[in-house]
N, C-alpha and C positions, 0 to 999 in steps of 0.2 A: 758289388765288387766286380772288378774287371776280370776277364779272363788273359793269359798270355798272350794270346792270339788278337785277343781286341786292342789290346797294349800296344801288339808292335803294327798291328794295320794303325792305328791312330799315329805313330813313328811316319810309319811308311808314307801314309798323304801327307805328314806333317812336312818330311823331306820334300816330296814330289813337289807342292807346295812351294816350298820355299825356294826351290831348283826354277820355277815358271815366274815368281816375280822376278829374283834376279835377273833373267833373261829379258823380261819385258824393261826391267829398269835401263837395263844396257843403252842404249841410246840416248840416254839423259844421265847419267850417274854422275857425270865429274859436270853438268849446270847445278850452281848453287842460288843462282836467279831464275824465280821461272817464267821471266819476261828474254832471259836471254834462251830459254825454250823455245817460245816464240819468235825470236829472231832469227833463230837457227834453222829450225822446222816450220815458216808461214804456214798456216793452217792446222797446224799441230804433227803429230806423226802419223803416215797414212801407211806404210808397209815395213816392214823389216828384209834387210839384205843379207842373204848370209855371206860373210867374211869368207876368203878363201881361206889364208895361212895367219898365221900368229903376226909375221909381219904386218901385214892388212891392219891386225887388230893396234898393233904399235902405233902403228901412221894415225887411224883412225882418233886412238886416243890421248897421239901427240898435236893431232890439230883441235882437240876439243879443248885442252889445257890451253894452246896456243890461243887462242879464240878468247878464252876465257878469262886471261890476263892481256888480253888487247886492249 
């Protein structure tokens, strides 16, 4: 039987966890082909940029839609 404390640390990596995929998925999320990953990224992804403002992220993820119905 679990303790409370094992409970919510087993939460707490579960969050952390799933906080670090999303983040890595970021840059691919809206390719539904992943030959058009490839296309986007030759060689695959080699660093992460961080975004300045929420604009940024807008732009960003209004040319990946764009792209993606090209």
């Amino acid at each position: 039987m679990q303790t409370n404390a094992s409970c919510a640390s087993r939460v707490r990596n579960s969050l952390k966890t799933q906080f670090i995929a999303d983040a890595l998925a970021m840059p691919v999320h809206w390719f539904y082909n992943p030959m058009d990953i490839e296309k986007a990224f030759p060689g695959g992804i080699q660093w992460f940029d961080q975004l300045v403002n929420q604009e940024d992220i807008d732009r960003e993820i209004t040319a990946l839609i764009d792209s993606a119905n090209a």
